[in-house]
N, C-alpha and C positions, 0 to 999 in steps of 0.2 A: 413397471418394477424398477428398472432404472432410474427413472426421476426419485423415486420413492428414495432408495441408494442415497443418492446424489443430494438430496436435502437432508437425509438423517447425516450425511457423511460430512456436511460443508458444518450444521449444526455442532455435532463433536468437533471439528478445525477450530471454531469458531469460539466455543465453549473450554477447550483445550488451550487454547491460547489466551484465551482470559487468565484462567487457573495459573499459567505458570508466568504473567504479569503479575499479579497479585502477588503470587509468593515469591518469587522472586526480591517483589519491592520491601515485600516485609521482612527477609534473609538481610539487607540489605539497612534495610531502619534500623533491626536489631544489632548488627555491627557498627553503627551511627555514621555510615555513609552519607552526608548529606543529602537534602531532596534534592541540592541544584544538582549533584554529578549523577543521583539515578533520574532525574526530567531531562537532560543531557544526553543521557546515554540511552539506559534501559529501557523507558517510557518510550523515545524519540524513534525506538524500531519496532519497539514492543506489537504495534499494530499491523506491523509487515509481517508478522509471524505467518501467518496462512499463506498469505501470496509466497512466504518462503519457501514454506513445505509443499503446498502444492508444485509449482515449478520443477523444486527438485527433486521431488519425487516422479514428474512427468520428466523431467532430463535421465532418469536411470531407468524409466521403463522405453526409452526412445522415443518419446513424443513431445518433441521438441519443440513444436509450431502451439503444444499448449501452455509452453511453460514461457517461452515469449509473447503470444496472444496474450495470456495472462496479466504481463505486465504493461502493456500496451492499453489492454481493457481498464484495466485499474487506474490508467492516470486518467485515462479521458472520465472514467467516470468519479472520480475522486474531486475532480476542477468541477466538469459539468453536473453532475448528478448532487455530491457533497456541498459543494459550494452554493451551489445555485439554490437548495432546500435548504441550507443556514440563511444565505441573503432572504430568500422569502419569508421566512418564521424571525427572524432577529429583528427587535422591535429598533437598536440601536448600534451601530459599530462604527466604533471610534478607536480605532489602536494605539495606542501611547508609539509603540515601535513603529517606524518609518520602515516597511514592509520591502517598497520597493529598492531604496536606496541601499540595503542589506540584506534583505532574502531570496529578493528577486532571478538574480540569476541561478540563482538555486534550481526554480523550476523549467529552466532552459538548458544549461550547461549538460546535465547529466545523460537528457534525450539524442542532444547533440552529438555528445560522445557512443552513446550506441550507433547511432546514424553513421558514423565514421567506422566504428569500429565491424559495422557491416557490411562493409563497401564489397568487401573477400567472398560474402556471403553466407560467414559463419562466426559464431563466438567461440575462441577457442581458450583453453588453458591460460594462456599469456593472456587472453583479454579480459578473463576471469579475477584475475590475480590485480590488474590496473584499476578494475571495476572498486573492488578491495580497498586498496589504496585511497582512492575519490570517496570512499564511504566515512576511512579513518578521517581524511581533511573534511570529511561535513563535520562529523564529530567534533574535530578539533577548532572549527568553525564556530558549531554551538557554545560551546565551554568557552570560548575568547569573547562571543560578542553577545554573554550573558543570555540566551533564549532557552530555555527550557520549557516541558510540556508539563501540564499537571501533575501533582501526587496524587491518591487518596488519601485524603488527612483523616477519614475511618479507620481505615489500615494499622497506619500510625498508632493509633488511641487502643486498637485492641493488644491484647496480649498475648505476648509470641511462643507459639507453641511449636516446637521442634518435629515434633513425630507428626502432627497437623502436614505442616507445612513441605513436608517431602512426602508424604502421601499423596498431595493434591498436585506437587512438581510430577509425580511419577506420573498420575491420573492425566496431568495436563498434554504431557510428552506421548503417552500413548494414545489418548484421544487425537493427538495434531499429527501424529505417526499414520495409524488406522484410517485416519480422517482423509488426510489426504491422501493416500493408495486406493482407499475406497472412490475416492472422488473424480481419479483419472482413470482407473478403471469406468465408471457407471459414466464418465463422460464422453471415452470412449467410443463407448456402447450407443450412447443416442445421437453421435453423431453418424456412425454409419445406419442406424434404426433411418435415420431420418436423410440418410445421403447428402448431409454437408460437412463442411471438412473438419479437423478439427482446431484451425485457427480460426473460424468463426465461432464454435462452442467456448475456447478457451476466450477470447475478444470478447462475447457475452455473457455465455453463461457462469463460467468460473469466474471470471473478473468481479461479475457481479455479486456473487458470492465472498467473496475476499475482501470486495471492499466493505461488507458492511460493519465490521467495526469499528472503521472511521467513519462511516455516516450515524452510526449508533453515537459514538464520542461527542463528535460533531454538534450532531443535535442537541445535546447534553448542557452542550458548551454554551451554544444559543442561547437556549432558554434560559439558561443561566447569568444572561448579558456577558459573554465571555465568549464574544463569537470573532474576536481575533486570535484567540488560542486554535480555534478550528483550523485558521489560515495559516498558522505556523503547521499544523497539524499535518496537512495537504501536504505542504511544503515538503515536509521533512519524511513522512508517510513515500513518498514520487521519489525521493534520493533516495530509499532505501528499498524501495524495487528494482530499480536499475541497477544500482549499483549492488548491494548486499543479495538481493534475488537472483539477480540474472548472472551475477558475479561467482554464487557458490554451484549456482547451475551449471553453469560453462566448465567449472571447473571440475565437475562430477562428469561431464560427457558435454563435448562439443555441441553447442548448438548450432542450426541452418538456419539461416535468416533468409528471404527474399524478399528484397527491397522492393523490387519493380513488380512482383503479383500481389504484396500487401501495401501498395505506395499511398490506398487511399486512407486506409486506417493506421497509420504509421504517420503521415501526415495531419491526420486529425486528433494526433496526441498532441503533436509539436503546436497545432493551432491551438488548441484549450490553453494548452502552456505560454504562448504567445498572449491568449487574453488574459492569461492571470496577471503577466506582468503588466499590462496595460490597464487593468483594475486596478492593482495596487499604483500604480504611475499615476495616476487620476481619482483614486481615493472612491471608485464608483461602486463602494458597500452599499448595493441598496435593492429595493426589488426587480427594479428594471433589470441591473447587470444579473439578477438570475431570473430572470425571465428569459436574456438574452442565452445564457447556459444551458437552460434545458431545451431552447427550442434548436441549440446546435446539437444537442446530444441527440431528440430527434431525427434530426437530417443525418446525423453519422449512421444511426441503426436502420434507419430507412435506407438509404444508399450501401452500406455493408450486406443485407439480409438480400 
């Protein structure tokens, strides 16, 4: 029954955080906001929405170890699992953007700074608040050095209907609300069912769950031949679990980190993130370097489980 829970619950996060992208971008068309400051902004976190609410919803009920599991789960699987099923399915990628020369530390810096900021053992207020900060300079990051993520130019073309559009904000809010309470509860529940802890369940199961609509987008992208928008996608997707996730968590209720009983999976974030930079460093878009991803993401679950 709890799984049962747990997919209809992750389904609403999932479906709830659509809804209030959507309307949101079109509140936003309609006041003629350009698309570059809502692909900059709104779009650029829009996808962390789940990983948000989950987290912070497990920081207020005290389960702490899922709301950073969480974020930990989601990068390795965002690099390894996301990336490595675009590089497979993308028939060509060629990025106009020089990836590594300007994004790249993007997906090292932010891990970094949790890693520091754990050393104490815990995320507290002040580190919450810093996290913040690192989110506003990615922001101000994008917007200076032109990267933006997709519109829906559908969107756009339809006609903006007011009472529509806060129906389906309210709809989206309370599906991502609901959704994720239900999710840390029913997650819970199977890890003690199953007597593992729940920074393994958070590490896989939830993780899993949250990142799929970056792997949805993602693949979108690919097929699309627009399988460097994915990349920035990752990119940008990793700096706002860290920093805006783990950031509004801390700041709702301290979180416990232990470095040294999760040194292997905490580690094997920083590694995926290590290999991104060395992808884009060497420009190795191809099926090999996601062959080489999914057979680490492998080795991480076999050696975590």
């Amino acid at each position: 029954m709890d799984f049962f829970i747990f997919i209809i619950s992750m389904a609403a996060l999932i479906y709830g955080a659509d809804f209030i992208i959507q309307q949101s971008e079109k509140i936003a068309l309609h006041y003629n906001i350009s698309h570059f400051v809502i692909g900059a902004t709104l779009v650029a976190v829009g996808t962390s929405l789940p990983e948000m609410a989950v987290s912070m919803s497990a920081s207020l009920k005290g389960s702490g170890d899922i709301a950073v599991a969480n974020v930990i789960g989601s990068t390795i699987f965002n690099i390894s699992l996301v990336l490595g099923t675009v590089f497979l399915i993308a028939k060509k990628i060629a990025p106009d953007r020089d990836l590594f020369a300007i994004d790249s530390a993007w997906s090292l810096f932010p891990i970094l700074v949790f890693i520091l900021m754990s050393i104490d053992g815990k995320l507290n207020f002040v580190d919450g608040v810093l996290f913040l900060f690192l989110m506003f300079g990615y922001l101000i990051f994008l917007i200076g050095s032109n990267q933006v993520e997709e519109i829906d130019e559908e969107l756009a073309k339809e006609k903006f209907n007011w009472p529509k559009s806060l129906i389906l904000l309210v709809v989206g809010f309370l599906f991502v609300v609901v959704g994720a309470n239900f999710a840390i509860d029913s997650a819970g529940n199977i890890a003690r069912t199953f007597g593992v802890s729940e920074w393994i369940i958070g590490l896989f199961l939830v993780a899993f769950g949250t990142s799929l609509p970056e792997l949805t987008i993602s693949i979108k992208s690919a097929l699309n031949n627009n399988a460097d928008l994915a990349i920035g996608n990752i990119i940008g997707s990793n700096v706002a679990n860290f920093t805006m996730v783990l950031g509004l968590s801390s700041i709702l209720n301290p979180l416990n980190v232990n470095l040294n009983a999760n040194f292997f999976d905490i580690a094997a974030a920083f590694i995926v993130s290590l290999m991104l930079v060395f992808i884009t460093a060497n420009k190795l878009y191809n099926k090999s370097a996601g062959i080489v991803l999914m057979v680490v993401l492998a080795l991480v679950i076999q050696n975590s489980l």
